[in-house]
N, C-alpha and C positions, 0 to 999 in steps of 0.2 A: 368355821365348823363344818364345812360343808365338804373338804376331804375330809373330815376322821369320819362324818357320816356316812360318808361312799363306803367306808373301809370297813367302820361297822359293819354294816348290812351285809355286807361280803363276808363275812365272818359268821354271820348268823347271829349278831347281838342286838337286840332292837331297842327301842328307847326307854324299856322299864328297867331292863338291868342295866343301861349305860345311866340313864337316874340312882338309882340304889348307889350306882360307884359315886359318882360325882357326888351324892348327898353325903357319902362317909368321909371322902374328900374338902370338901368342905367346911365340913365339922371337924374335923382333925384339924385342921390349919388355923382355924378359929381358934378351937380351943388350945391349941398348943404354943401356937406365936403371938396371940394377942390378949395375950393378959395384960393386968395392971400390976407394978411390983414386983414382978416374976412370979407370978402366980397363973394359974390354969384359969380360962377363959371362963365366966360361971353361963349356966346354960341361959339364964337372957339375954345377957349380953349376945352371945354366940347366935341365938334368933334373931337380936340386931343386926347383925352382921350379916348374916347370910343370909336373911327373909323369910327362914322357915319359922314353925311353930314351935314356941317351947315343949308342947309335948313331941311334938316329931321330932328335936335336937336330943333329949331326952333317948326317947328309943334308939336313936342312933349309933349317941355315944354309948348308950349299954351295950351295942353290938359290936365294937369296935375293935373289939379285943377276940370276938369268933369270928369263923369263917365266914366269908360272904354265903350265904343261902343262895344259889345261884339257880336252885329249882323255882324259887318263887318267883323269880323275875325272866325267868327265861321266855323266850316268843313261842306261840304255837309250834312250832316247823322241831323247837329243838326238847320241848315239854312233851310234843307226841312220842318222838325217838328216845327219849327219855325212861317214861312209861312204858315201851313195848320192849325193853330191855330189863323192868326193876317191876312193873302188873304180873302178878303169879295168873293172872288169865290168858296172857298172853304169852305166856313160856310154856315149852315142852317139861319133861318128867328131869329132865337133868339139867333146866333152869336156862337154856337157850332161849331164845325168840322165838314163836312160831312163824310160819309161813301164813299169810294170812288170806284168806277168800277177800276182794274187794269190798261185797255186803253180802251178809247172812243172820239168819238166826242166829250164831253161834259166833265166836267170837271171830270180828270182823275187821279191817281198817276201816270202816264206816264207825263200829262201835267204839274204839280206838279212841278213830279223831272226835269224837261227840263225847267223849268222857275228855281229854285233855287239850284239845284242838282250839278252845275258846268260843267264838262266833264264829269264827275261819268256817265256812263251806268244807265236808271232806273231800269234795272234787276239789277244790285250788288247792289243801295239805296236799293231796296227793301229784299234782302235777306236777308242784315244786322240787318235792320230795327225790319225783323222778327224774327231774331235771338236771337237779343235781347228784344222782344218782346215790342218794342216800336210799333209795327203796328201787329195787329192781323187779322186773316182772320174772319168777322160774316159767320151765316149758310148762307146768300143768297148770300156768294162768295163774298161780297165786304171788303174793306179792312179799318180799324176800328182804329185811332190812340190812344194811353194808354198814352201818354207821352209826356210835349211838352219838354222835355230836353232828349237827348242823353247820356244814361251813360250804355256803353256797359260791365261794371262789376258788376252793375245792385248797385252799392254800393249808400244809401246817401247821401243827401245833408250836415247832420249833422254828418257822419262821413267822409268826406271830409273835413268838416269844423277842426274837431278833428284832422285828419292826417295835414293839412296844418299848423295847429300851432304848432303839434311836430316838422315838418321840418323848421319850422321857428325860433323856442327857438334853434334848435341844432345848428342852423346854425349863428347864433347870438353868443353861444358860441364860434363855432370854429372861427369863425372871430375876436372876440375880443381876443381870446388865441395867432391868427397867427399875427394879426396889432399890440398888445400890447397896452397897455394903461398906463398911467405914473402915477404912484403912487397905481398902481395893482397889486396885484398878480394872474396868469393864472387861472383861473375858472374851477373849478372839472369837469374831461370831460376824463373818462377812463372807459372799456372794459375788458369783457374775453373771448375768446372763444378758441378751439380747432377744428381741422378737423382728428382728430381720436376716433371718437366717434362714435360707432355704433348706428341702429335708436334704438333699445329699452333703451340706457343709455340717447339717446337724449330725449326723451319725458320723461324721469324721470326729466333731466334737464330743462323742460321745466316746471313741477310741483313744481319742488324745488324752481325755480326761482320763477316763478308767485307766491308762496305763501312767500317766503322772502321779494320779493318787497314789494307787497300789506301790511308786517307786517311794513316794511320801511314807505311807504307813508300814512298809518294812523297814526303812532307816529305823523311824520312830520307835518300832516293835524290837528294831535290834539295840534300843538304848536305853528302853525301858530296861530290856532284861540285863542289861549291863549295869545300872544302878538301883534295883530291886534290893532292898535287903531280905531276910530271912521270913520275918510275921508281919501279919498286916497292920495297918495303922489307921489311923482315923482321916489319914488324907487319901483320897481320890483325884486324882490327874489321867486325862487323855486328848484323843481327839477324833472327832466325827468326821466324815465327808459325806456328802450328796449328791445327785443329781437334780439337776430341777430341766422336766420335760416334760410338757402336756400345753395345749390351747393356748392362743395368747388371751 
């Protein structure tokens, strides 16, 4: 867990809303694959199983069907940026953001972060903030917001999206390789690497690979579209590649 956590964080997602997901996650797969009979999981069961409370599985599964609430589980950093875009205190006459004084009487990023910020200190919101340049200083010293979302890797929304569904395809493999499947055989899902590799043989291996792959996933991409038929169907086929580089 301790890359998705790096990755989170980098994202501006902290542990209440990466909970809320994981608890719907849960509950869904509970209740959906482990019935007795072919029947939907019943909600004690499904607190067996996963360790929450019947009334917590309860609430869940009633939500499961709307949208995730993503305002109520969001961190300080992204609940303030939030507010200062959707607070009628905080906007001008045509519903923009203000500019905001530091602290004042009158509406402030002090008053801001003390209404939505949580316990968070407004000095550490705002250091962050400007760190990652979600809040800029203008010349006349007031403080300017860039961003109504929090992503302190400064990465976007569409490469999030791309990373989320390679961790999604991998992990779909390795699941169906470790639970098995009856009348399957295990789905290609193998690796190479070494930790005696010094850095200038490493970035050769970095070239080599990137230009093998990419020679891989054009064939592949030109055979797919050569046996595509017309509408989709309920089968799904591909293939992933990776790198793996970081600490031994």
């Amino acid at each position: 867990m301790i890359p998705i956590a790096r990755m989170l964080l980098g994202l501006g997602i902290g542990y209440k809303e990466f909970s809320e997901i994981s608890k719907r996650a849960f509950v869904r797969v509970a209740t959906n694959e482990y019935g007795l009979r072919g029947r939907p999981t019943n909600t004690s069961r499904v607190a067996v199983l996963t360790g929450l409370t019947r009334k917590e599985v309860k609430r869940v599964k009633d939500s499961l069907h709307t949208e995730l609430n993503r305002n109520s589980k969001m961190g300080p950093a992204s609940t303030v940026l939030h507010f200062w875009h959707k607070d009628p205190k905080f906007l001008d006459k045509t519903g923009n953001p203000l500019d905001l004084q530091v602290d004042s009487k009158t509406e402030s990023f002090e008053q801001l972060a003390k209404l939505y910020g949580g316990d968070v200190p407004p000095g550490a919101l705002l250091q962050e903030l400007q760190r990652t340049g979600s809040v800029i200083k203008t010349l006349e010293g007031k403080l300017k917001v860039t961003t109504r979302y929090f992503l302190p890797s400064g990465k976007t929304e569409i490469f999030v999206d791309a990373v989320s569904l390679s961790l999604e395809n991998l992990a779909h493999t390795a699941s169906q390789n470790i639970l098995g499947h009856e009348n399957k055989s295990p789905h290609l899902e193998r690796f190479v690497w070494s930790d005696r590799i010094d850095e200038e043989t490493a970035e050769r291996f970095r070239l080599t690979a990137k230009e093998k792959a990419t020679d891989l996933l054009e064939y592949l991409d030109d055979w797919i579209a050569a046996n595509e038929i017309e509408e989709p169907t309920n089968t799904r086929i591909g293939l992933g590649l990776y790198i793996i580089d970081g600490p031994a």
